[in-house]
C-alpha positions, 0 to 999 in steps of 0.5 A, a space after each residue: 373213800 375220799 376223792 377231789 377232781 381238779 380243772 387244771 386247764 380246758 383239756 387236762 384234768 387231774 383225779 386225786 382218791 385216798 380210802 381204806 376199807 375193811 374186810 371181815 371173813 371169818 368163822 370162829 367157833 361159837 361158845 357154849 360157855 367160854 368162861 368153862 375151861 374146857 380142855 382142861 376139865 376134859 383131860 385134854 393136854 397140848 391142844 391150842 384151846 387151853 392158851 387161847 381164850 377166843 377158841 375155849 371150847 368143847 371137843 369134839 367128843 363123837 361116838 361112830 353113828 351120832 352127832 356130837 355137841 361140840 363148839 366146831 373143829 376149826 377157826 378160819 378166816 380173817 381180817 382185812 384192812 386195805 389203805 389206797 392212795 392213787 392219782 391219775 392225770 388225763 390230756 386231752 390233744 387232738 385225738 388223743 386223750 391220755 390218762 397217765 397215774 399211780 396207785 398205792 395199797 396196803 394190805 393188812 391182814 389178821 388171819 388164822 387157819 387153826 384146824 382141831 384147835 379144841 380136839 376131836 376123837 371118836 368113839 367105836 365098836 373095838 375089832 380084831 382090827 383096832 383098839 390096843 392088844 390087851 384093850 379090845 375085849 372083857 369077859 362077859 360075866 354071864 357067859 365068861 367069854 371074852 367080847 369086843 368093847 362096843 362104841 358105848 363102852 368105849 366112849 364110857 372108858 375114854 378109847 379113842 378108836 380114830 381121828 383122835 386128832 388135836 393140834 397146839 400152837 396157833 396159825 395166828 398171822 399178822 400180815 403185812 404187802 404193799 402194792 405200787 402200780 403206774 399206768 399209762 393209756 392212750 385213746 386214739 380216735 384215728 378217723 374214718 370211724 377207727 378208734 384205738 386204745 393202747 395201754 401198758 400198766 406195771 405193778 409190783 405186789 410185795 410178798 406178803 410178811 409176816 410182822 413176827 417172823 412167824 412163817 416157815 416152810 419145807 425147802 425141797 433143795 435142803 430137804 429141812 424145814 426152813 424159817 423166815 425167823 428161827 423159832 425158840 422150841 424146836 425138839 432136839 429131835 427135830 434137829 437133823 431136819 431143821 435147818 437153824 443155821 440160815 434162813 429165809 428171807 421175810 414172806 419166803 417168797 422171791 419178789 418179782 418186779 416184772 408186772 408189765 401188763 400190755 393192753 390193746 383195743 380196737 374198735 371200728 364202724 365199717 359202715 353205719 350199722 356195723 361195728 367190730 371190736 377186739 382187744 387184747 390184754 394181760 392181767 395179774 392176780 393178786 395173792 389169794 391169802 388164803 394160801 398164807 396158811 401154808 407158812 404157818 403150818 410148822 412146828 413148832 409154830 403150829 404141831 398138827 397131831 393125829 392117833 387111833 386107837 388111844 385113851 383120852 387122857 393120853 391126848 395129846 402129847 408134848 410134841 417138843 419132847 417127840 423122839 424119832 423120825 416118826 414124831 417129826 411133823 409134816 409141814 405144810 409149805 409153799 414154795 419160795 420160787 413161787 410167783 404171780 399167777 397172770 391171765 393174757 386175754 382176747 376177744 373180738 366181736 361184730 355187732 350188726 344193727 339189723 333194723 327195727 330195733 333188732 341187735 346181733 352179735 357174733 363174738 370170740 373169747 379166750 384167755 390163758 392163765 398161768 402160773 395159777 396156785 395149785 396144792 399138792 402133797 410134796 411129799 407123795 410116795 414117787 411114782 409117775 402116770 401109766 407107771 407101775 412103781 417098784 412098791 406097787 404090790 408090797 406098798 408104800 407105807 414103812 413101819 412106824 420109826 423107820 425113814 421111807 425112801 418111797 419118799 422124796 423126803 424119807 425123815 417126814 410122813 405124806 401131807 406135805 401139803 405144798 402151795 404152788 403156782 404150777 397151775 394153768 388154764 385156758 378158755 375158748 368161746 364163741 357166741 351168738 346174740 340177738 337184741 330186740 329192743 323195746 317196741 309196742 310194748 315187746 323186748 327180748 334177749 336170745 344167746 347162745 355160747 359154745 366154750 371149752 374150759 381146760 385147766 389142771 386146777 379149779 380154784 377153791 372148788 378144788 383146792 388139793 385136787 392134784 394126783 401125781 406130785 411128778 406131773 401137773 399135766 396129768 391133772 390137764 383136764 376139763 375144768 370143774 365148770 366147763 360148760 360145752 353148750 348154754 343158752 338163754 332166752 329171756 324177755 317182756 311183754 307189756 299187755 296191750 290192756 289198760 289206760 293208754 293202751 289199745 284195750 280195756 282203757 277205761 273203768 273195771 276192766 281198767 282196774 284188772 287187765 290194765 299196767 300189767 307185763 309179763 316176763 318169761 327167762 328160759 335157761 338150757 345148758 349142758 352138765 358139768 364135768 366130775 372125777 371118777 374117785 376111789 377109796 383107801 389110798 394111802 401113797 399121799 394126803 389131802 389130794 384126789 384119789 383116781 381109778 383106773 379103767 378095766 383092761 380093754 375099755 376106754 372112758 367113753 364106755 362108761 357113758 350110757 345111750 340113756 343116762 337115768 338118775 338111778 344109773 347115771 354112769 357105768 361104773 364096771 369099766 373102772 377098778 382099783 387095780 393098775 392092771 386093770 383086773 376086775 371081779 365084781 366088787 369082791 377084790 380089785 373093786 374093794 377099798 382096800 385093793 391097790 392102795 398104794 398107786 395112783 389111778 391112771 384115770 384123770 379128773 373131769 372124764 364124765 358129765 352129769 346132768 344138764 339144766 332146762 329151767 323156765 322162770 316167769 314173772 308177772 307185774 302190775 303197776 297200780 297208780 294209786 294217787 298222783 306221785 303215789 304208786 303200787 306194784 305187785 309181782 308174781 314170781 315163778 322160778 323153775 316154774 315147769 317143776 323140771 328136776 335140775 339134776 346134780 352129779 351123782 356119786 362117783 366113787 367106785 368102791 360104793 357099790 349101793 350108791 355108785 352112779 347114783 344122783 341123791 341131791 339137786 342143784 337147783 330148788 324145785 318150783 318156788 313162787 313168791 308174792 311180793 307189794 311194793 309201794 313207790 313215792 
């Protein structure tokens, strides 16, 4: 960063800054041996290991019940190069001072997403239920009966009996977005101690493109996957759902010029001692560029395959020479109306000087996000919440070759994984806080804040959490870090002993008792949200997979008088079955019950444990020579020893450990010792 201040005028000075900055997040797989083909001496064809020399690795070869040794299933994460420019101008004019300026940025970004860039298969006992007619069984030749091939046999044998997933291609980016922004504000000292500050800011954030026209996406009007470039190498077989007569424009995504971001401020000293504040303010969100995968994900830029019950030497197939319906691989998409997601925000507080050092404050916070990225599957069997639909006792699923009109889009499968801005949150919370200074050697800090959290995303944490392609408000819930009650207590006392205190100022007891503080931090605060799940459905891929609650019960039933880590929740008022039929387990209960709709239970319905940790430190400062100094610390966390529980498990349709806590969110009691020398 490089900046230079200039002294235009007594009044008006002018900020020039230029820097650039690198940014490196990524996680490729570490080698075995690189410079071993290993693809190739596997057997393995079409995976993307066999062209790219930084992703040569080992398959990940497993057999059910062990751990493999292969070199990682995917390579994530990027590189980032930022290159600003801005300058600022600020007056000073009676009582106002303006400051007025703009900002440029570019963006450069190298990125891949590759998921099975080296393969992955495992290996399994065979069954009535899996592995190929004529390949499940042998004849024993001790007894002559025929007997299942077990998972040793199998991986001897190269059956693959599931996940057998690989992929070719590469997700392999360029990325390129230019951001321009102009700002103007005003501080305006008004008199009889109001102060306000009043400011507008616009910016334009281009779409990010690609430098090779490597993007494409699944257009929901068309029903085609549609390019930014047309491709070379799209299957004759791909082409009735390929549109290669137009495309999109570089980066799919629509520019919007519409940045303007108002903010305003207030600040107000009723009488001496009292001061009030509140603001108000509209803030954009930048791309998260993570989200760029979902331009990558289409063949033939980048072929996701996946088979069961399959010999490795089989893996995988040319995916160019595909022929039917079945073969045509669901892309990932993001949708080109797409735009930027912004948060409105508000605040006011009172902070009353009570006397002796004592600070209170009161204070109001809340903020509404919207147009937040959200995933979902585009392309999940349609059905609707509280609606039973027409397949719901014969399924959704068609045989393998046929189109599906359970389907929004009958020529692709589900997994039409869909990068969105149909997300929104919003935040409500109010506090109290009380400040004492330091005085005869005491100072502490008590808060408390009552808030309410509600979203229909929750970031990262929960990136393909959506349950009704047809309704985002279903997902309108508590959000995965909504904390109702918190409060913290922290704080200092330095010991009256030693030099310069009221005891012990002198010789030995000098040397042991003196320059000694002790500081405790208590932290209370209730459990965070989770989802009740279930398995086995199979209506869309990458999205939660709800339940439903038993005929005549409702969710607060589920809440215990006396919640215990071994039962935390209870679990009988739910079930797979839309009807709300329960049996115990044997039959709405199992996995395999109802896997073709939705449950009607949405995310975040229950609590788990909340938080009581106490923390404490003690300090000692030893002055060894003049200008010479030494301290010791002794530091307790949790030092009570107090469980600090997780959510327990959630899904319902395992029994044995179904509303059972198994793990904690915080380490148990840990002290550490530490010397510091100070010159």
């Amino acid at each position: 960063m490089l900046g230079n201040t200039y002294l235009l005028t007594s009044n008006i000075v002018n900020e020039a800054r230029v820097g650039w900055n690198e940014f490196y997040n990524i996680g490729l797989a570490v080698l075995q041996d690189p410079n071993t083909q290993w693809a190739a001496a596997e057997g393995l064809t079409n995976v993307t290991a066999l062209t790219s020399a930084q992703q040569n690795g080992r398959a990940g070869l497993t057999i059910a019940g062990y751990a493999n040794v292969a070199d990682g299933a995917g390579d994530q994460g990027g590189k980032e190069n930022i290159i600003s420019a801005g300058d600022s101008l600020s007056i000073v004019h009676g009582k106002h001072t303006w400051k007025t300026g703009f900002q440029y940025q570019n963006r450069r970004l190298w990125q891949i997403a590759d998921n099975n860039s080296r393969g992955n298969a495992t290996f399994d006992n065979c069954s009535s239920s899996n592995c190929p007619a004529g390949q499940k069984t042998y004849t024993d030749p001790d007894t002559g009966f025929p007997v299942f091939y077990n998972k040793f046999q199998n991986y001897a044998r190269g059956m693959c009996t599931s996940a057998c997933n690989g992929n070719s291609g590469t997700t392999l980016g360029h990325y390129r977005d230019n951001t321009y922004g102009a700002f103007f504000n005003d501080i305006w000292q008004v008199g009889h101690g109001l102060t306000l500050t009043l400011g507008m800011r616009w910016e334009y954030n281009s779409p990010f493109v690609e430098q090779n026209g490597l993007e494409g996406t699944l257009d929901p009007t068309t029903q085609k996957v549609t390019f930014s470039k047309i491709p070379t190498g799209i299957p004759a077989s791909y082409l009735p759902y390929y549109d290669v007569s137009t495309t999109y424009r570089p980066g799919i995504i629509e520019p919007n010029r519409k940045g303007f971001m108002p903010r305003v401020g207030l600040a107000y000293e009723a009488r001496p001692g009292t001061v009030i504040r509140a603001g108000f303010g509209i803030y954009l969100d930048n791309l998260n560029t993570n989200e760029l995968q979902f331009t990558r994900y289409a063949a033939p830029l980048y072929f996701q395959q996946a088979f069961n019950n399959t010999f490795v030497n089989q893996l995988w197939p040319d995916p160019t020479k595909a022929i039917g319906v079945a073969q045509v691989p669901s892309p990932f998409s993001i949708l080109p109306k797409n735009t930027r997601p912004y948060t409105e925000e508000w605040t006011m507080s009172l902070q009353q000087d009570l006397g002796h050092g004592l600070m209170l404050e009161i204070a109001y916070t809340g903020s509404q996000t919207h147009k937040s990225w959200k995933r979902y599957d585009q392309n999940q069997c349609t059905q609707f919440p509280f609606v039973a639909p027409s397949y719901a006792t014969t399924g959704c699923t068609v045989p393998a070759g046929q189109l599906n009109p359970n389907r929004p889009y009958p020529a692709f499968s589900q997994g039409v994984l869909s990068s969105s801005t149909r997300g929104d949150a919003n935040f409500n919370g109010g506090s109290v806080k009380i400040e004492k200074r330091v005085s005869h050697g005491l100072y502490y800090l008590g808060s408390y804040q009552w808030s309410k959290n509600i979203d229909n995303f929750s970031g990262e944490a929960a990136a393909n959490d959506s349950s009704f392609a047809t309704s985002m408000s279903f997902d309108r819930s508590y959000s995965n870090f909504d904390n109702r009650n918190k409060a913290v207590i922290s704080g200092g006392y330095e010991l009256p002993f030693g030099k310069g205190k009221q005891w012990l100022q002198s010789g030995v007891s000098n040397a042991l008792a003196g320059g000694w503080s002790v500081q405790p931090a208590v932290q209370l605060r209730g459990g965070y949200p989770f989802n009740v799940a279930r398995s086995g459905c199979n209506f869309a891929a990458n999205i939660g997979c709800r339940a439903f609650l038993v005929a005549g019960k409702k969710v607060s039933d589920a809440y215990l008088h006396n919640p215990s880590p071994f039962h935390w929740f209870d679990d009988s008022v739910f079930t797979n079955d839309y009807l709300g039929r329960t049996d115990s387990g044997a039959v709405y209960r199992s996995s395999s019950a109802n896997p073709s709709v939705q449950g009607w239970v949405t995310r975040n319905v229950l609590r788990g444990p909340g938080t009581a940790s106490v923390d404490f430190s003690a300090i000692k400062n030893i002055q060894v020579y003049e200008g010479v100094r030494a301290q010791f610390r002794a530091e307790a966390y949790n030092i009570l020893n107090h469980p600090i529980f997780s959510n327990p498990a959630n899904n319902i349709n395992t029994s044995n450990t179904v509303g059972r806590v198994s793990s904690t969110s915080m380490d148990n009691r840990s002290i550490q010792l530490a010397l510091k020398i100070l010159w």
